[in-house]
N, C-alpha and C positions, 0 to 999 in steps of 0.2 A: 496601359496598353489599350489603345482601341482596336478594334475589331468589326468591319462593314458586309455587309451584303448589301451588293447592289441590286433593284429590284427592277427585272426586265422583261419585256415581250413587245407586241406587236401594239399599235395603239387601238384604244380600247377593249382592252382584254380586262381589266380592273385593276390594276399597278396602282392607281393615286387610291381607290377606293380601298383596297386593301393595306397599301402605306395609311392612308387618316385612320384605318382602323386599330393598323400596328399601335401607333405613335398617343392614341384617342385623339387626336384633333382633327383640326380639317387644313392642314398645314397646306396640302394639295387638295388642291382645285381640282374636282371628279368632274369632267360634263363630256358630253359624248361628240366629243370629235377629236380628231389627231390633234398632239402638241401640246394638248393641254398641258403639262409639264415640260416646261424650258430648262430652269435651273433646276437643278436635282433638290428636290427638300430633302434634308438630315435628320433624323430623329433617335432619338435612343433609348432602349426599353426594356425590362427590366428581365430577365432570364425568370421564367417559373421554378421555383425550387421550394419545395414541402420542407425538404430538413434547415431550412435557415431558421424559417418560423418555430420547426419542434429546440431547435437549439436555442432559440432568444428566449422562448418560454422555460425553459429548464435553467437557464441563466440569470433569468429577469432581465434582460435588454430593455433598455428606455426605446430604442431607434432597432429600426430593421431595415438592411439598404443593400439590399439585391447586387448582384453584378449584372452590368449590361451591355449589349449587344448592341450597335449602331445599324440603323437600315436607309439606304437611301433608295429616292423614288429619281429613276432615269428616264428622260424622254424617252417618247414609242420609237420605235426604228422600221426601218421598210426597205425593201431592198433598194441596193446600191448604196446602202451607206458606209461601205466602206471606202467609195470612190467620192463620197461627201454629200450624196441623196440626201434630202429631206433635211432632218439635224445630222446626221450619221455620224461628221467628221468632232461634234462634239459628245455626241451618245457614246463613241467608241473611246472615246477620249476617261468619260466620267466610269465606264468602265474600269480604264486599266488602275483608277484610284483605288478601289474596291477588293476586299479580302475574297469573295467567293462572292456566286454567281443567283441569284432568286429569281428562275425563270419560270413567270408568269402567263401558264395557259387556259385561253377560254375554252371552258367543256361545258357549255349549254346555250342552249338555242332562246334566244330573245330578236323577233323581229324589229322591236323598239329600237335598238343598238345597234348600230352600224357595224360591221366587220369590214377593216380595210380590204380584204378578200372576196366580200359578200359570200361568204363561205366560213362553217364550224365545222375546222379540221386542227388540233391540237397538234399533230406530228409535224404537220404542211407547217406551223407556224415558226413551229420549235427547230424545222428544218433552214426558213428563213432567216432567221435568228443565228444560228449555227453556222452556215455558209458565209453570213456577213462577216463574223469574229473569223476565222476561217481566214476568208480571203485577205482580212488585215492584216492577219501574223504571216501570211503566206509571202502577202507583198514585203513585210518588213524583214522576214529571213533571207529572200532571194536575194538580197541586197547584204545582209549583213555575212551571212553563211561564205560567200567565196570569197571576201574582204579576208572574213579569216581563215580561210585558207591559205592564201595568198600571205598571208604572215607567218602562217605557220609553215609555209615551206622556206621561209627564209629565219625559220629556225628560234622565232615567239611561242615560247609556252604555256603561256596566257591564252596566245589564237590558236594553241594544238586540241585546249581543251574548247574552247566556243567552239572552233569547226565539229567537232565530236557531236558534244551533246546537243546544242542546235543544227547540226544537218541529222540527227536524227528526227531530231523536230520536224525538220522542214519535210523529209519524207514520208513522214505521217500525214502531213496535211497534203504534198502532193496526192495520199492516198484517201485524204476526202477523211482523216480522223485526226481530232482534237489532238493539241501538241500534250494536255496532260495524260497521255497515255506513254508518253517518253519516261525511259527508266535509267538515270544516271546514275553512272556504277559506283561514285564513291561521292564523298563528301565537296569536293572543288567541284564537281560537275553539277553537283543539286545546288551548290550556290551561284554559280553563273548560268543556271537555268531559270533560278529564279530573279537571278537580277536582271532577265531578259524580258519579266512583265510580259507575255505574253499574254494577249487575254485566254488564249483558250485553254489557255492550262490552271484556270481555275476554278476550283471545283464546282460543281451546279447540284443545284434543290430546283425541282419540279412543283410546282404549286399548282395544282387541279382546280380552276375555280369553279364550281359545279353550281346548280341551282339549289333552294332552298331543302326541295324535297331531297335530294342527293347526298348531302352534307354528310350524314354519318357511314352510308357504303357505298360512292361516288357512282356512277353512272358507266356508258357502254365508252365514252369518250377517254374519261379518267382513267378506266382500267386500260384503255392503247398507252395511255404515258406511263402506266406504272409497267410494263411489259417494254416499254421502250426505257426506263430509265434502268429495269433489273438487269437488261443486255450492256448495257453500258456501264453495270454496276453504280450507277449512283443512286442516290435519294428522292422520293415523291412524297406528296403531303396533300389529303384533300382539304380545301378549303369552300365556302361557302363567303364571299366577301360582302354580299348582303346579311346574310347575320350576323357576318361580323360587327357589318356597320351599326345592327341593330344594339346590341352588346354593348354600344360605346355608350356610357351616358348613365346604364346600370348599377344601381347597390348589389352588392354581391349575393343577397338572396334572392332579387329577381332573375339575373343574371343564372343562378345554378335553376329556378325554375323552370326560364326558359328554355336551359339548355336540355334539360330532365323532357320537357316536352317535343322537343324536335331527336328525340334520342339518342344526345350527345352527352360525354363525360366531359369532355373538355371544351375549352376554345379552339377554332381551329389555328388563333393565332399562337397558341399554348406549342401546338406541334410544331408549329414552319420556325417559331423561336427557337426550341428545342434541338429541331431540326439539320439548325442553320447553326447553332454551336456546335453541335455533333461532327457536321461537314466540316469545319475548320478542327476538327482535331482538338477543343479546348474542353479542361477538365477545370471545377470550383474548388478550393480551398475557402475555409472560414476565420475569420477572429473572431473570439467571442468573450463577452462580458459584458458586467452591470449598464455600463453605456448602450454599448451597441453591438448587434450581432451582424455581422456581414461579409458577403460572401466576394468573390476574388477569381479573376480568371488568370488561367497561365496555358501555355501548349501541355499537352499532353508529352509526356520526359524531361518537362522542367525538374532544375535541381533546386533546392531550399534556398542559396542565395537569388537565384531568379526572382522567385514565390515573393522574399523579402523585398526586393526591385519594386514588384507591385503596388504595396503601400508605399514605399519612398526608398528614394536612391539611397539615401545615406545608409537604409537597410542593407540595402545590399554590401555596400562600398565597405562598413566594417561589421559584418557578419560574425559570428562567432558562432553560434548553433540556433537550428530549432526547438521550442519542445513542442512536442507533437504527440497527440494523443486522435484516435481514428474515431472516426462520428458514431457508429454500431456500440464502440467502448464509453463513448462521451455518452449518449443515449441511455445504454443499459443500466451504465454503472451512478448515473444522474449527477453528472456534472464532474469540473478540472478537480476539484478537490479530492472526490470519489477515486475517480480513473487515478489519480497519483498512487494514493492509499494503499489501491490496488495493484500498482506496478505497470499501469498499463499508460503512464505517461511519458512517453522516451523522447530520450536527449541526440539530436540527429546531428551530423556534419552536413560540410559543403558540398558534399557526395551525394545525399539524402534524394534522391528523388520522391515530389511530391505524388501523393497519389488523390485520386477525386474523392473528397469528403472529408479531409483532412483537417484537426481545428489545430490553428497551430499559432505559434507565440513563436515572438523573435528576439534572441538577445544579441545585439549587437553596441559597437564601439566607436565613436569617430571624435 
């Protein structure tokens, strides 16, 4: 299962500088003027997680292999691109590929750097941005919304439900708010709302990119998006993408040095990763053994043959149970041997919902 955030804002706000950071390369070309990013770069990169490591060491793991997160870097957008401005008609496009949404705003003042605005206003940008997705879903509903109508009065139940839950959509955006604010009442309506790809129904992370000194308690800029993202209920994240950049290249002890001296505990790529699993709703499961300890992504309510799906279909396909024993139990009681001993390794069905932290073992049959 992959898993994408697309990485967006206005151009030059620092999207490629902060993608070459995500990724440590320089996969994207930073230099300071629009476009520099045509084709979206892809990258993928490893979710931070503390209890994999505490789990490969209590196991002896030879290998340690993260679950990861895909990020891509989208051209800058400007208005009118949803009527095909600038790149727009493929910016919007490379969008609707994408799991959830990394909107990248500049929050500091550098003369050097051009602002396609000639103006640092983080909301003004975040607005522009907003309006264009906006108007795309707005154009593509007005057209699709009374098509099914129009079937649904001739008695399609398929177009009883699209008119539903997409003219609720579409009244949302007449009222100037994102279609993921639409709340469908049962299960057929959240899946043809999602098979609508709409982009503004999916979810956004706010990324602060503040100046050096800024980095650990953001600035007067930052704190407007984090006050603009808690009204809309979503996620913010300060970042600094120059120390990111700095970061890249680091042994891990200079690396915690540095960060020790600019008054940081983490990376700020540590949080927007984080972050950006959070926003998608995904929870890690682990395998663990002599080999290799590694970790596993699924949605959050997956059930054990899903989990199983993960490492390979045929897990799935002849499932038979989990054993499952909880990371706190794996941890305490030091290792699968232990946790058996102890009772605290249980044998789960097809029922089983997975929960985050879970080390689990799969017996299956095919």
């Amino acid at each position: 299962m992959g898993f994408r955030c697309g990485i967006v804002g206005l151009p030059n706000v620092g999207k490629s500088t902060l993608f070459n950071a995500l990724t440590e390369t320089q996969a994207a070309q930073a230099a300071n003027y629009p476009f520099c990013t045509i084709e979206p770069n892809v990258g993928n990169v490893g979710v931070p997680d503390p209890r994999l490591d505490t789990l490969a060491k209590i196991a002896g793991s030879q290998k340690i292999i993260p679950t990861q997160l895909g990020f891509v870097d989208i051209a800058g957008l400007v208005r009118g691109a949803s009527k095909g401005e600038g790149l727009g008609n493929q910016f919007l496009g490379n969008i609707r590929e994408v799991d959830a949404i990394v909107h990248v705003l500049r929050c500091f003042e550098n003369d050097d750097i051009q602002h396609v605005d000639n103006k640092v206003d983080p909301i003004s940008d975040a607005e522009t941005v907003e309006t264009e997705l906006m108007l795309s879903d707005l154009e593509s509903l007005e057209k699709r919304v009374p098509a099914a109508e129009k079937k649904a009065k001739a008695g399609d139940k398929e177009s009883k439900v699209i008119a539903s839950v997409l003219g609720q959509a579409l009244e949302l955006l007449r009222e100037g708010k994102p279609a993921r604010l639409t709340q469908p009442k049962d299960d057929e309506e959240a899946r043809v709302f999602r098979q609508a790809q709409l982009l503004t129904a999916k979810p956004v992370l706010y990324v602060c990119n503040v100046e050096e000194e800024s980095a650990a308690e953001g600035n007067a800029f930052s704190a407007r998006v984090f006050a603009k993202a808690k009204a809309e209920g979503a996620n913010a994240v300060i970042v600094s993408a120059a120390i990111e950049s700095e970061l890249v290249g680091m042994d891990p002890e200079e690396r915690s040095v540095f960060l020790e001296e600019m008054g940081l505990h983490e990376t700020g790529l540590a949080r927007v990763i984080r972050a950006g699993y959070d926003l998608l709703h995904l929870i890690t499961f682990f395998t663990v053994g002599p080999k290799e300890a590694r970790a596993w992504t699924v949605h959050l309510g997956a059930k054990a043959p899903e989990a199983a799906g993960e490492i390979h279909s045929d897990m799935q396909r002849g499932f038979i149970r989990a054993e499952t024993i909880a990371y706190d139990d794996f941890v305490s009681l030091g290792g699968e041997s232990a946790a058996r001993d102890a009772g605290k390794l249980r044998q789960e069905g097809k029922e089983y919902v997975v929960k985050d932290g879970d080390v689990l073992h799969f017996k299956f049959n095919v």
